[in-house]
C-alpha positions, -999 to 999 in steps of 0.1 A, spaced: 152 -145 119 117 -145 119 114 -106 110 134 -111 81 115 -140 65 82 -124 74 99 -95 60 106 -116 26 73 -132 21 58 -95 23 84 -85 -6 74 -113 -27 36 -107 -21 39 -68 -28 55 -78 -62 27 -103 -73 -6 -83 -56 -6 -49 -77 -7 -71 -104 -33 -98 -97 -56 -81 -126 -30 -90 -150 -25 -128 -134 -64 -126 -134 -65 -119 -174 -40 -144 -185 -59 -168 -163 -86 -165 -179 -76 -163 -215 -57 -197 -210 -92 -210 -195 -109 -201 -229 -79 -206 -255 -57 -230 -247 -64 -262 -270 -83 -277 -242 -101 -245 -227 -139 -236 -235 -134 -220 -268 -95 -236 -286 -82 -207 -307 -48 -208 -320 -39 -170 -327 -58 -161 -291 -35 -190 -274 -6 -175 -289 -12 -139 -269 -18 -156 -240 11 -174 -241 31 -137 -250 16 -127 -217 32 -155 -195 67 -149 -210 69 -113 -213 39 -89 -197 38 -106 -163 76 -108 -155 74 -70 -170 49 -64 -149 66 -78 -118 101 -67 -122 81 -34 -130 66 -35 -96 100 -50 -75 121 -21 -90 94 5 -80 93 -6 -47 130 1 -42 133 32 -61 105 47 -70 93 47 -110 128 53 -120 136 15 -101 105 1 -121 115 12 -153 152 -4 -148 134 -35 -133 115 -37 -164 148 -30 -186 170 -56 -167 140 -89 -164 144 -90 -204 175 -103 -197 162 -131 -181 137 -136 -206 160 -138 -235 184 -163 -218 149 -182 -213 141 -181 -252 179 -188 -259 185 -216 -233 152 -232 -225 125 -247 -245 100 -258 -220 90 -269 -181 96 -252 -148 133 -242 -158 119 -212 -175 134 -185 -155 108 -157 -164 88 -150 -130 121 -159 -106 141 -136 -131 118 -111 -124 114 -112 -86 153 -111 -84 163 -85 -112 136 -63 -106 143 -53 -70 186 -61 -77 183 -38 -104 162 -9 -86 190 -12 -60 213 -7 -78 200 28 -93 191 39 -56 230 34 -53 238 52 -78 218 84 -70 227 79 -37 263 84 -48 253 112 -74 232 125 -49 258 159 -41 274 159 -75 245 168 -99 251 199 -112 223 220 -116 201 222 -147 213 187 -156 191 164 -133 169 153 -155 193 144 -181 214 128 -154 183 108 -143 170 95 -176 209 84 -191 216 67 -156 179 47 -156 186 34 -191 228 25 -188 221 10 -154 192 -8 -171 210 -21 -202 240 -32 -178 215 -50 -159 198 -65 -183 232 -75 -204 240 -91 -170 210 -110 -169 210 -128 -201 246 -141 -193 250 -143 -156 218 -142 -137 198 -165 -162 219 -195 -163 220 -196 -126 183 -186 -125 177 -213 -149 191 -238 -123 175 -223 -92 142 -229 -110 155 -266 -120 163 -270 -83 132 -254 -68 112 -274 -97 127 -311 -88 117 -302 -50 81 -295 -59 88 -327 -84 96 -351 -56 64 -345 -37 41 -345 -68 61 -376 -79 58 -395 -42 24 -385 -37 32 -363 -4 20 -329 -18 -5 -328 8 20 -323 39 29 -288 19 -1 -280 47 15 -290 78 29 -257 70 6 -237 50 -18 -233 73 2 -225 104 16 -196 86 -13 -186 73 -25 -180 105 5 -161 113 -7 -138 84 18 -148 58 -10 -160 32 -4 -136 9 33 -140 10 27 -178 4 1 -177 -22 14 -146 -43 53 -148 -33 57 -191 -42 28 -211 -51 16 -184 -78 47 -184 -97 49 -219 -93 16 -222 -106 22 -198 -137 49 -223 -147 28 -253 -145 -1 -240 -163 17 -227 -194 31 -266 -196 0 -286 -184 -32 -260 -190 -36 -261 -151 -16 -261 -118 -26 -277 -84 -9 -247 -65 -31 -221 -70 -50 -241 -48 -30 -251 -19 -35 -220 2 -63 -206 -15 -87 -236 -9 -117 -219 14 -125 -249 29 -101 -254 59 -113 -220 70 -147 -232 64 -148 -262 83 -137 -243 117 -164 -216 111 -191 -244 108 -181 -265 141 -179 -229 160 -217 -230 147 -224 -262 159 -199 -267 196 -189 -235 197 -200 -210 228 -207 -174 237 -200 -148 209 -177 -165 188 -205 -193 179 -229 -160 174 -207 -148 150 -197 -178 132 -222 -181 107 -215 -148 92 -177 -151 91 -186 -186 72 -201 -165 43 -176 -143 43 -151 -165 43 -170 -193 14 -181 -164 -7 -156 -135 -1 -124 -154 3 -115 -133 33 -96 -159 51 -84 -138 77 -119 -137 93 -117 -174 107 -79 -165 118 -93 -151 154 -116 -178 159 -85 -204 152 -64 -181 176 -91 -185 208 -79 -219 207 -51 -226 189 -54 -268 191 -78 -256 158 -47 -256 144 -49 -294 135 -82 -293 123 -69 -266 98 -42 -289 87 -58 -317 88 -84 -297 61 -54 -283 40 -42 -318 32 -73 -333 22 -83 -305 1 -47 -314 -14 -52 -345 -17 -84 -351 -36 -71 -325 -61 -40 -345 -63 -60 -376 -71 -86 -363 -91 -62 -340 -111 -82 -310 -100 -60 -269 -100 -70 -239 -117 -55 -218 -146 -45 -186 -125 -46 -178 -92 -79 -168 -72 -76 -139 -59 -96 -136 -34 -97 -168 -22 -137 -173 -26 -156 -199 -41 -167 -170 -69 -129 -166 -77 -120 -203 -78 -149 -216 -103 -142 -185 -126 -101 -202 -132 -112 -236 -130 -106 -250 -164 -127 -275 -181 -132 -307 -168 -117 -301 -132 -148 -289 -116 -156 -322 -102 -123 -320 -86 -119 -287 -76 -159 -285 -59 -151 -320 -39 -114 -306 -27 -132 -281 -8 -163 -294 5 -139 -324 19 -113 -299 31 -145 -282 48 -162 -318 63 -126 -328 73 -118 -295 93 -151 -294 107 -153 -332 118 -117 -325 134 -122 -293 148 -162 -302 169 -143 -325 196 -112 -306 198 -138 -276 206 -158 -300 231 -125 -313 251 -103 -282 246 -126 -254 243 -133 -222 262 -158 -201 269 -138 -167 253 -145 -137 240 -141 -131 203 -132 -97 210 -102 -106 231 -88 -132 199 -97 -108 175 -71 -79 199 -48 -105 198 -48 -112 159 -44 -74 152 -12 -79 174 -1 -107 155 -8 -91 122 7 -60 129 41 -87 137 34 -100 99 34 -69 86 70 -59 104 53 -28 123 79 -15 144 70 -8 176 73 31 181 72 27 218 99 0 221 120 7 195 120 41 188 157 41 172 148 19 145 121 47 128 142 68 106 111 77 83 82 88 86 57 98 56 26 122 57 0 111 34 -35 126 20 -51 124 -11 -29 143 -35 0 147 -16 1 188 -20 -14 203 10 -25 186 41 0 162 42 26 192 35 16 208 67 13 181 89 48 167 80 56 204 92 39 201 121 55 164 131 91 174 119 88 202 145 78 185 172 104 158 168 133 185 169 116 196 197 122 162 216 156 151 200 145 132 170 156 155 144 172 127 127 141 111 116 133 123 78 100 135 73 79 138 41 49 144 22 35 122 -2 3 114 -22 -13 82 -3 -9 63 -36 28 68 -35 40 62 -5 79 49 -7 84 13 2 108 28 31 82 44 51 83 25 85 51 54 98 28 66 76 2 94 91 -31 99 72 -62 106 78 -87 79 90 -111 80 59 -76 71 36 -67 39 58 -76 12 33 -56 33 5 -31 39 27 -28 -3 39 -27 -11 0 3 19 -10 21 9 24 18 -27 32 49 -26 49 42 9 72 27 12 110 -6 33 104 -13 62 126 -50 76 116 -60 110 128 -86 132 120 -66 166 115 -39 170 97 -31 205 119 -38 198 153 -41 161 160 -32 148 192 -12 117 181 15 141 169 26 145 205 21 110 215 40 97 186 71 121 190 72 113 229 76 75 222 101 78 194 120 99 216 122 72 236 102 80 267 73 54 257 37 53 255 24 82 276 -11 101 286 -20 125 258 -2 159 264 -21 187 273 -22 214 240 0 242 243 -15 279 238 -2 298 208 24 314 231 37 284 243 39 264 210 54 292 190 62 326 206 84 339 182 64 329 151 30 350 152 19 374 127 37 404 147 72 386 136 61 405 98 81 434 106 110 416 111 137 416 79 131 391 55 160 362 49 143 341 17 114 355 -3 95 334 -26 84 357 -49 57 345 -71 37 321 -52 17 341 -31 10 377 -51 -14 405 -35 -41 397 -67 -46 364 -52 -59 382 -19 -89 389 -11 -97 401 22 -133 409 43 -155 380 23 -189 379 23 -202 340 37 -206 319 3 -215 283 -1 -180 260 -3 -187 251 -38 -182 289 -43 -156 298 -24 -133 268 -38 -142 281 -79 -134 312 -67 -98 302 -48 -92 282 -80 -101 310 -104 -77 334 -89 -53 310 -98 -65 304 -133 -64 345 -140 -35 350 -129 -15 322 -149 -11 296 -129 -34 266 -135 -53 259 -161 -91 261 -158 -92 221 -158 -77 223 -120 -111 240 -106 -128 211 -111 -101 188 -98 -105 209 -68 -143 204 -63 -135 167 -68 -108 167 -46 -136 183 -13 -161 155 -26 -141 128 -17 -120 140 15 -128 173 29 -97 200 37 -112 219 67 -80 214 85 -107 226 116 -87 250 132 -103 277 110 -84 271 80 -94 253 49 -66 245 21 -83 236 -9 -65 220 -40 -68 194 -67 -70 158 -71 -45 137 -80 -49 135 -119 -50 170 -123 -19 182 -108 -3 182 -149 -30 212 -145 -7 230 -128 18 257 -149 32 274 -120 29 267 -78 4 289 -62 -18 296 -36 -45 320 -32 -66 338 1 -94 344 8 -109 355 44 -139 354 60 -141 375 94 -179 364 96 -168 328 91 -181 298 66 -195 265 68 -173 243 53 -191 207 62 -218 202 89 -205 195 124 -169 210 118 -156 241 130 -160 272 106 -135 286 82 -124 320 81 -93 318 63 -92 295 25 -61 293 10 -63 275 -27 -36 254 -32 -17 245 -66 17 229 -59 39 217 -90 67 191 -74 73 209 -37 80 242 -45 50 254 -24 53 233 4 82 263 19 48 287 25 24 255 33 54 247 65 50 286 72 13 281 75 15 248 98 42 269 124 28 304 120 -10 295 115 -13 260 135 -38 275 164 -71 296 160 -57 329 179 -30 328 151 -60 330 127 -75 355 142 -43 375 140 -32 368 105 -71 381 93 -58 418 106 -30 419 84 -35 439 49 -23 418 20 8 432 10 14 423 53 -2 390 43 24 384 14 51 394 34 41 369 66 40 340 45 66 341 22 98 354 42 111 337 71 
């Protein structure tokens, strides 16, 4: 039970977060135009309000339906939520029963659903030639059903889950109790479902109330600083060892980055803290409560920076004294509990323990203990062509080897991974792209995409044998007897014909700079007729910000991202280099560059070739004899 509302809250929250800019903007045009903001102006007002009903529930429905099924899922999302928003205009005039936000947390993801049925179900019966049509008609029919549905189905009894959820939040504004709302916000914030509170409720809730009032209390309840604060300054004063070394820095982070997870560890050494936090939470409450303090849109991050920027005028007074007393109170509390209950712990062994618990928030599964439950596992680097491409190779292989053929493997750029990924593999300098595309996804961080140990580890636990001792590497005989470059005199079954051609070979180089080598990989291409001569550069770009020495002597370099419409025709080019070149200081030289240009996956059949035929030096070393019409004939025929 408590996977699947941990599991929820993290849903809600990866609707709302892509799209805190937009929040962000419409917080801060109702701060300036709203008849009682800094600078009243009717027309301006009048967009902002535009915003509220239609752009963010777009926006969100959007982002729900893309979770579930890719763009295709956030363009029906975004088709079905105006639905809602028409039985909203129709049925609803004003207040919380406005079912724009709810509407689109509910039909976006229902409605992406519901096309991932569809092509699940259409999935053998396309006929070929007609995908895209079939795509585009099904995306906008599903959507129009959706969004029919909607205005006279979902809306009404989204209008009265909104009246329902509304009178709840009524009956503690009404009675004065708001404040307990933290005898369980801040527990589960330290169980790492802040986001999920603050993004997934309050900040809808919030959105309601400020378009009626100018200003809502609930963008404050779990983003006040000051509960977090207050533990930070008693670790300074009664604190011991390392955590009360390290407590004055976390408190800066926390007051003026709104990192809140950085007092979580210090809360988890001794979790009797816990009062003092709540204790904090409701005063914070409280005094906005009384003093009629809340901000226009949510802060995000929760730092004192963020907070004053939404604070509308007149409530600074309120929302300043809310946190310094949710600080004094949380302090005050938390000094004896640390004198009568404290230990003498280290911070590192709280801060082990809070990874734990956050990797629990996030719903990691736990490759070594439940190995059945990973059914997919995603390959992710910076474009989404190459190294990834090889590495899924590379994984897929070894988990045939060891029984897990099951699990599907694939590629993808690292700011697409699916929202089904339960692994994602990437390399360590992508981790915090990787965290944001994959919120929901266990990381495993490597350093080479070819050769990296972790690929054995990870296929012996989800084979089910557990957490073992790194294996030993096998020699190329071992790993793949039947697959070096001898096996070219065998008869070809499959021949892809034009992506590797003998005029994108060229064999015996003299040692060149990189910058060099990769215009000239990428130039090959351009004469030839496969890129465009835009796509050189995005290569270049591409090596600037994450190297693709895969350090086993190959190098695969290919373009960014935003230049992959670059690409006319998939490609790859060769170059070797028997005298080998330096490819970045303190990595092991390159004697074979292949230039990359992929267009969807139709390259990815000779990348796999590469990653099986190519994965250790003495294979390199082999391949560089060949001629290149042997070349050709190696990597494109299995």
């Amino acid at each position: 039970m408590k996977e699947k509302v941990q599991s929820f809250g993290r849903f809600l929250s990866a609707m709302v977060m892509p799209n805190i800019g937009a929040f962000i903007a419409w917080g801060l045009m109702a701060a300036f135009f709203i008849s009682t903001g800094w600078m009243p102006n009717e027309k301006l007002n009048a967009v902002q309000d535009a915003m509220s009903h239609f752009l963010l529930p777009i926006l969100i429905a959007y982002t729900g339906g893309k979770l579930v099924d890719d763009v295709r899922g956030g363009v029906c999302g975004a088709i079905s939520v105006m639905g809602a928003i028409g039985a909203a205009n129709a049925m609803v005039t004003s207040g919380y029963g406005s079912p724009q936000f709810l509407g689109a947390m509910v039909m976006g993801p229902l409605s992406g659903y519901v096309l991932k049925l569809f092509d699940k179900l259409m999935d053998e019966h396309k006929p070929a030639g007609f995908e895209m049509l079939i795509d585009n008609f099904s995306t906008g029919i599903i959507g129009m059903i959706m969004c029919i549905l909607a205005y006279y189905f979902f809306g009404p009894f989204l209008i009265g889950a909104t009246n329902v959820l509304a009178a709840g939040v009524n009956f503690f504004v009404v009675h004065h109790i708001l404040p307990l709302a933290s005898l369980i916000v801040e527990p589960a914030k330290i169980l790492f479902l802040n986001n999920a509170i603050n993004q997934g409720i309050f900040t809808p809730l919030g959105m309601e109330q400020a378009a009626e009032t100018g200003k809502s209390i609930f963008f404050l309840i779990e983003a006040n600083p000051g509960p977090g604060l207050g533990i930070l300054l008693a670790y300074c004063i009664a604190g011991k060892g390392s955590a009360k070394d390290t407590a004055p820095g976390a408190a800066i982070i926390e007051f003026f980055g709104g990192i809140h997870e950085i007092y979580f560890p210090y809360v988890l050494m001794n979790p009797i803290l816990i009062l003092a936090c709540m204790a904090g939470g409701m005063t914070g409450v409280l005094v906005n409560v009384i003093l009629g303090g809340g901000l226009v849109g949510p802060a995000s991050p929760g730092s004192i920076i963020s907070i004053l920027i939404m604070t509308p005028r007149g409530a600074y007074l309120a929302v300043i004294l809310s946190i310094i007393a949710a600080a004094a109170v949380s302090c005050a509390v938390a000094i004896p509990l640390l004198k009568i209950f404290g230990k003498n712990e280290d911070l590192e062994s709280a801060q082990n323990q809070m990874s734990d618990m956050k990797s629990a928030s996030k719903g990691i599964v736990a490759v070594d203990t439940n190995p059945e439950d990973v059914k997919k596992v995603v390959f992710a680097c910076d474009a989404g062509m190459g190294s990834s491409a090889m590495g899924a190779t590379v994984l897929a292989k070894k988990l045939k080897a060891v029984g897990r053929g099951d699990i599907v493997v694939e590629h993808h750029s690292v700011s697409d991974i699916p929202s089904d990924a339960q692994l994602v593999v990437t390399h360590q300098d992508l981790k915090e792209r990787a965290e944001h595309s994959a919120p929901q996804a266990q990381l495993v961080l490597i350093t080479n995409f070819m050769n990296a140990p972790e690929y054995d580890e990870v296929a012996k636990q989800l084979s089910g044998q557990g957490s073992t001792a790194q294996t030993k590497d096998k020699t190329p005989e071992e790993a793949a007897p039947s697959e070096k470059p001898a096996a070219v005199e065998g008869k070809p079954e499959e021949k892809e014909d034009d992506l590797l051609i003998v005029e994108n070979i060229k064999t015996n180089q003299k040692p060149a700079s990189k910058e060099d080598v990769i215009r000239e990989a990428g130039q090959m291409l351009v004469d030839t007729g496969y890129v465009d001569k835009d796509y050189v550069q995005g290569m270049i770009l591409r090596e600037d910000s994450f190297p693709t020495n895969l350090q086993n002597g190959i190098a695969i370099p290919h373009g960014v991202e935003e230049v992959k419409q670059k690409v006319k025709h998939s490609g790859i080019s060769i170059q070797t280099f028997p005298e080998t070149i330096t490819w970045n200081e303190g990595e092991p030289p390159v004697k074979l560059v292949i230039g990359i240009a992929g267009k969807g996956d139709e390259h990815v059949d000779i990348l796999a070739r590469v990653a099986t035929k190519l994965q250790a030096p003495e294979q390199v070393d082999e391949f560089l004899k060949l001629s290149p019409e042997e070349m050709v004939k190696f990597l494109t025929t299995d």
